[in-house]
TORPA-4810 file (N, C-alpha, C, O; in nm, 3 decimals):
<nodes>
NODE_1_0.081_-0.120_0.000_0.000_0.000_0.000_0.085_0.126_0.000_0.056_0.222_-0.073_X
NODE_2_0.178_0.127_0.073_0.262_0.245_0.071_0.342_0.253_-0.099_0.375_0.362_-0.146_X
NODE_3_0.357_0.164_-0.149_0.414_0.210_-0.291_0.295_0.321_-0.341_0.303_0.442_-0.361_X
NODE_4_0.137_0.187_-0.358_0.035_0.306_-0.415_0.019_0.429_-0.355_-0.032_0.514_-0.428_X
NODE_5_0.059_0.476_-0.200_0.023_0.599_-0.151_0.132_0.661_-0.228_0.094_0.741_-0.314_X
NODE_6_0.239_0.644_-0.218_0.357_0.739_-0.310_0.315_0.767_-0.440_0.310_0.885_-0.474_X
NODE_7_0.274_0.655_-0.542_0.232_0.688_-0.640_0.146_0.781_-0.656_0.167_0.870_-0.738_X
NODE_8_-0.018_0.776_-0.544_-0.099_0.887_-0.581_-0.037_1.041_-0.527_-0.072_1.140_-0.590_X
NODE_9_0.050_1.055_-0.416_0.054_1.134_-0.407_0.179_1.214_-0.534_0.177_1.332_-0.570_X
NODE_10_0.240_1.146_-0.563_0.331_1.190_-0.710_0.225_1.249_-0.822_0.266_1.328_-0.907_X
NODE_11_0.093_1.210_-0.820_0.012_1.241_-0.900_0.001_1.408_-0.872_0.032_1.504_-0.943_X
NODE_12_-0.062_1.398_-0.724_-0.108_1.475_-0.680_-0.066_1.645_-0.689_-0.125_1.752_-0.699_X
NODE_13_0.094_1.587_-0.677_0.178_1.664_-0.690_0.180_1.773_-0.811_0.174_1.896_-0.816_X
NODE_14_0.194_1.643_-0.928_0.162_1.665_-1.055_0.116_1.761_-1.149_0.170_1.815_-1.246_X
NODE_15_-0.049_1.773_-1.072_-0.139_1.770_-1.078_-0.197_1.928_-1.020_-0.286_2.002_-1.064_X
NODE_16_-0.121_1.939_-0.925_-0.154_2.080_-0.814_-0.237_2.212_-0.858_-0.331_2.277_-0.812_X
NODE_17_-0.149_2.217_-0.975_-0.158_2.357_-1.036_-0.288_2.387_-1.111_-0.350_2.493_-1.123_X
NODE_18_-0.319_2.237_-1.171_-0.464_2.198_-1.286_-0.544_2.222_-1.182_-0.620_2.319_-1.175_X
NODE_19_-0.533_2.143_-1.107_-0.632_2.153_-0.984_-0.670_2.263_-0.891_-0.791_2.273_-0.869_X
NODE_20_-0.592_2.346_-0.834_-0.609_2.438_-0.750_-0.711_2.498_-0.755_-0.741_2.543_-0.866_X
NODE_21_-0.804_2.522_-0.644_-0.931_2.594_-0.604_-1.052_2.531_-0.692_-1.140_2.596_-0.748_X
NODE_22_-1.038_2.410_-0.693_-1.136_2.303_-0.735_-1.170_2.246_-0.605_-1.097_2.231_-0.507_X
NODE_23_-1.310_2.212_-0.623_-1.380_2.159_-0.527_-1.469_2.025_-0.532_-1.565_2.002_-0.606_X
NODE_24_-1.422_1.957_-0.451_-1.420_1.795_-0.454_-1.578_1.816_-0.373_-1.598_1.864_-0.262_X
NODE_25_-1.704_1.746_-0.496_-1.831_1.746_-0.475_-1.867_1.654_-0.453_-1.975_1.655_-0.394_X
NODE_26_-1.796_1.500_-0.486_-1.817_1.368_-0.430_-1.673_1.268_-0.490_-1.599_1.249_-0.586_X
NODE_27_-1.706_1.221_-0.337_-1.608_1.111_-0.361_-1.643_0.955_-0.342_-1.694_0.907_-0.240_X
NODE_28_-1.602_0.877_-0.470_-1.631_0.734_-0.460_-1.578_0.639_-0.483_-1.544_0.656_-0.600_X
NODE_29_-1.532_0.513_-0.445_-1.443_0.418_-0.486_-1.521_0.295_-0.426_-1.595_0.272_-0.330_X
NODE_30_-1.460_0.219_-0.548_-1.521_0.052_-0.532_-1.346_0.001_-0.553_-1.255_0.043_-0.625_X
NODE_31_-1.359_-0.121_-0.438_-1.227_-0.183_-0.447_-1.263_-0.287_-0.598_-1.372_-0.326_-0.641_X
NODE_32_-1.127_-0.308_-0.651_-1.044_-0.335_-0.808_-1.003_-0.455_-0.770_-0.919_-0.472_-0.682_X
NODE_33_-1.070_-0.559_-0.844_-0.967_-0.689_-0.774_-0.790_-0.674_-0.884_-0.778_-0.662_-1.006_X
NODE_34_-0.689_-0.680_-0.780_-0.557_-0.707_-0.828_-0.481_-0.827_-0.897_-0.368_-0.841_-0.944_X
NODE_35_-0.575_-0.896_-0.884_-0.528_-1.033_-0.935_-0.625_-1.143_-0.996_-0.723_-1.167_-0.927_X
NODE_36_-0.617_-1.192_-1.079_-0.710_-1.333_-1.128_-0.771_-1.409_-1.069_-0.726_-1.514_-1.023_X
NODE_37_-0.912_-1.358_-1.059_-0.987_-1.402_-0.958_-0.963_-1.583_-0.972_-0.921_-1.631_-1.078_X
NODE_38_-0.987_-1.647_-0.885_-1.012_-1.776_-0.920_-1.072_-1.832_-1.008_-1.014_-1.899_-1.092_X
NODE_39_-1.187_-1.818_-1.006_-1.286_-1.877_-1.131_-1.263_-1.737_-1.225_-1.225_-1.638_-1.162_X
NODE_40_-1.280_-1.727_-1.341_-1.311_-1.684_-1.428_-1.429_-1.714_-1.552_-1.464_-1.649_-1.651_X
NODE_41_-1.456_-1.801_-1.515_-1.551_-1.885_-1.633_-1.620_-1.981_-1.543_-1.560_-2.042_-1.455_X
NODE_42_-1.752_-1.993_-1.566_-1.831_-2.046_-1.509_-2.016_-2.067_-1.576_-2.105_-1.982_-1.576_X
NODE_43_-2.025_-2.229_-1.634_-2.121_-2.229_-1.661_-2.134_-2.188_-1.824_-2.101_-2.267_-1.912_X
NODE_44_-2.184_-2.063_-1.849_-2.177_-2.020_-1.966_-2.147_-1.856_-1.970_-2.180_-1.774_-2.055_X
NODE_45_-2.073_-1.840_-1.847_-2.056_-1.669_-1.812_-1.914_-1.653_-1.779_-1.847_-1.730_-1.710_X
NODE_46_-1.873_-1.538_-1.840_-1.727_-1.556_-1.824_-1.688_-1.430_-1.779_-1.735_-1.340_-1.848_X
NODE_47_-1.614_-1.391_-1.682_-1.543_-1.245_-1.635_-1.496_-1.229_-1.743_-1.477_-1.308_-1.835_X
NODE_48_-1.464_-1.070_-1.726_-1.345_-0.992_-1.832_-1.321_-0.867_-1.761_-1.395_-0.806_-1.684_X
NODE_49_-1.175_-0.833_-1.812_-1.181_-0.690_-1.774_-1.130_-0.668_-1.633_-1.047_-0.749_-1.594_X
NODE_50_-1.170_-0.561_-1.542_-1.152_-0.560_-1.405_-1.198_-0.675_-1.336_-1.121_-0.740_-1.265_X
NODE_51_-1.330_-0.708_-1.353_-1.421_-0.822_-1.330_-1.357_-0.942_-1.273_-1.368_-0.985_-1.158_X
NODE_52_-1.259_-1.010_-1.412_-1.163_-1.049_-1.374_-1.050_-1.057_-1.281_-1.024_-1.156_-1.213_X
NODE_53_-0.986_-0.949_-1.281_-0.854_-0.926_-1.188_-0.768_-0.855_-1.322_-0.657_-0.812_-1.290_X
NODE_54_-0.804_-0.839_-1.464_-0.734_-0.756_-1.521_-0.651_-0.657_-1.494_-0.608_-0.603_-1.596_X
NODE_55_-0.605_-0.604_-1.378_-0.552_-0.460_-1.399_-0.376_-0.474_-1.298_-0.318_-0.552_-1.223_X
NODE_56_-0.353_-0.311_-1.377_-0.206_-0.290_-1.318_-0.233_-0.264_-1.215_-0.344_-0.226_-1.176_X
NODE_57_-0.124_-0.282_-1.143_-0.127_-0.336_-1.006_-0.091_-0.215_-0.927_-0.111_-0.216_-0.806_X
NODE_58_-0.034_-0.097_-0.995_0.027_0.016_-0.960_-0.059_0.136_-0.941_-0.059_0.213_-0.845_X
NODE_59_-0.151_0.139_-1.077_-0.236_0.241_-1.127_-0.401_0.185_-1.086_-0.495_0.260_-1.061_X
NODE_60_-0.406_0.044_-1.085_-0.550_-0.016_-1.144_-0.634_0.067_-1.254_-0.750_0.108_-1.264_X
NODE_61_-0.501_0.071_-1.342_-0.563_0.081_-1.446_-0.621_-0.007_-1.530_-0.552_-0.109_-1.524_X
NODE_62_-0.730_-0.027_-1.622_-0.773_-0.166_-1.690_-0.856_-0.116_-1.811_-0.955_-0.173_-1.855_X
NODE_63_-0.817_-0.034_-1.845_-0.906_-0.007_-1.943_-0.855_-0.117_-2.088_-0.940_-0.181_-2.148_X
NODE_64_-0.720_-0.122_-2.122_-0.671_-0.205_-2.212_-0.696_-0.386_-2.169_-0.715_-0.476_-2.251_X
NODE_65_-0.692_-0.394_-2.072_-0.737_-0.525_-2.036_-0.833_-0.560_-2.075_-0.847_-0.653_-2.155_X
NODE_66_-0.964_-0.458_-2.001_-1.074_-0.505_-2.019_-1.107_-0.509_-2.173_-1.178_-0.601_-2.212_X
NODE_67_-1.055_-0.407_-2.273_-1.064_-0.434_-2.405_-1.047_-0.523_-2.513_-1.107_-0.547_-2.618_X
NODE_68_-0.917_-0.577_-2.440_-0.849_-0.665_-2.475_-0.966_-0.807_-2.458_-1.034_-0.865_-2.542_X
NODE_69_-0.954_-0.823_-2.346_-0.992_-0.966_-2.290_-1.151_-0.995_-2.326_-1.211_-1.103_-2.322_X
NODE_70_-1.207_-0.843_-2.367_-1.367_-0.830_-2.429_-1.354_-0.920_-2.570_-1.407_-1.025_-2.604_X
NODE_71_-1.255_-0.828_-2.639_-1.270_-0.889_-2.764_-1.213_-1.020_-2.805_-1.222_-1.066_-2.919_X
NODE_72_-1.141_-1.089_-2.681_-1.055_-1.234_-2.717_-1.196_-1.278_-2.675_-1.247_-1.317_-2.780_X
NODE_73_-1.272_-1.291_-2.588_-1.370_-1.351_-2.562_-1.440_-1.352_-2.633_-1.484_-1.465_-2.655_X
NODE_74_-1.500_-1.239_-2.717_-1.604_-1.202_-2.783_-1.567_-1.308_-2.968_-1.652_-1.355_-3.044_X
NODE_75_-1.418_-1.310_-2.983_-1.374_-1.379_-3.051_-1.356_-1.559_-3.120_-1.334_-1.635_-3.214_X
NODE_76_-1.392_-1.536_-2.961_-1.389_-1.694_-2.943_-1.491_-1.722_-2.957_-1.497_-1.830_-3.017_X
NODE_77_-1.623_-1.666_-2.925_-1.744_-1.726_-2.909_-1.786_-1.746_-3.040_-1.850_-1.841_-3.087_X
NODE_78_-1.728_-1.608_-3.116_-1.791_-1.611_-3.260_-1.779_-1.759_-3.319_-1.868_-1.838_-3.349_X
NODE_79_-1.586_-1.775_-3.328_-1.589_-1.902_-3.354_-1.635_-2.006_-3.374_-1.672_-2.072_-3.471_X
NODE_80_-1.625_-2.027_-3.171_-1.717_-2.153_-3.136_-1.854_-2.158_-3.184_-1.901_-2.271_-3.186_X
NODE_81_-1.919_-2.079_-3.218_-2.090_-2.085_-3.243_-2.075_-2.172_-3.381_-2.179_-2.216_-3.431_X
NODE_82_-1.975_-2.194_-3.433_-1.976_-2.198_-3.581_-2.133_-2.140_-3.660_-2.238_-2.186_-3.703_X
NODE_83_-2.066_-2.018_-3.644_-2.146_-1.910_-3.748_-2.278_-1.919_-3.689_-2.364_-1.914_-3.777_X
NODE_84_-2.341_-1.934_-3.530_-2.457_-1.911_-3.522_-2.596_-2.075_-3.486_-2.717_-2.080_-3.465_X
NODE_85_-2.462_-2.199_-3.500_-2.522_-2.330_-3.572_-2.539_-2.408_-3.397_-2.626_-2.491_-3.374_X
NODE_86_-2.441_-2.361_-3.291_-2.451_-2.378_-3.182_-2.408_-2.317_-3.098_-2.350_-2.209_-3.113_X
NODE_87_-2.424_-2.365_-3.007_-2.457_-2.260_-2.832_-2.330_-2.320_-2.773_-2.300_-2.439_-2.768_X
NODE_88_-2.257_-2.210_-2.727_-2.111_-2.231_-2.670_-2.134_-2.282_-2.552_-2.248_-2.271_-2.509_X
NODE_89_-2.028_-2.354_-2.466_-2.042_-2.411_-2.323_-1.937_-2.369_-2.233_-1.857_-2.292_-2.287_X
NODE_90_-1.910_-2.402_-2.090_-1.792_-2.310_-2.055_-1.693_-2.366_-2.117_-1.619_-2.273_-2.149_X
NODE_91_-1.630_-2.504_-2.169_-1.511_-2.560_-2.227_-1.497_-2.429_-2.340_-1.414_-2.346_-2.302_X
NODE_92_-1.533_-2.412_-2.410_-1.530_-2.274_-2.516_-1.496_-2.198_-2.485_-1.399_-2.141_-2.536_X
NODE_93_-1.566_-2.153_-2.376_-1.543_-2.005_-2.321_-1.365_-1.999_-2.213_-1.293_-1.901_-2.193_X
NODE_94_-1.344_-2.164_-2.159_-1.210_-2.152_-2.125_-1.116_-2.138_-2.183_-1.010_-2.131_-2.120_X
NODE_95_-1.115_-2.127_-2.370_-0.964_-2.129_-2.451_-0.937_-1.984_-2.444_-0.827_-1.932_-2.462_X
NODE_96_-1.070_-1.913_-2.409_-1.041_-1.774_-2.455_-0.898_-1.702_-2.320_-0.814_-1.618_-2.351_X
NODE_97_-0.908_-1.750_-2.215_-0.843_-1.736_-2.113_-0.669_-1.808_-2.118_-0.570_-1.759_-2.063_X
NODE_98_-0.675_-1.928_-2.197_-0.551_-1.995_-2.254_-0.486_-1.898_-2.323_-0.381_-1.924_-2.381_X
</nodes>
């Protein structure tokens, strides 16, 4: 935790001048999982993205993750459907994660 406090406050720092005499009207945060959740796939539903555990570990940033891991998924399914002819299962939905 103390790396990320250094980091935000380096931001902060950064940041000072953009910011000054701005006024913070709400504040909100949902905790980011850091790591690959256990399951990922389940059934016929599959995490992606933050959802997952996608993100840097520094920033929790995930926007490229979640993009990423949208469209490998989204990729795969196409596949697997062969063109629409059947209904994917989780075995399908686990290559996308391979």
């Amino acid at each position: 935790k103390k790396g990320i406090q250094k980091y935000q406050q380096c931001i902060r720092e950064r940041a000072k001048n953009r910011i000054e005499g701005g006024e913070i009207f709400r504040v909100e945060a949902h905790p980011i999982p850091e790591h690959p959740r256990p399951w990922r796939v389940r059934d016929r539903a599959t995490l992606i993205g933050d959802a997952a555990g996608y993100v840097t570990k520094c920033s929790g940033e995930g926007i490229y993750f979640a993009a990423k891991s949208g469209r490998m998924c989204a990729e795969n399914i196409v596949a697997r459907t062969e063109n629409g002819t059947r209904m994917v299962d989780d075995r399908d939905l686990f290559d996308y994660i391979n």
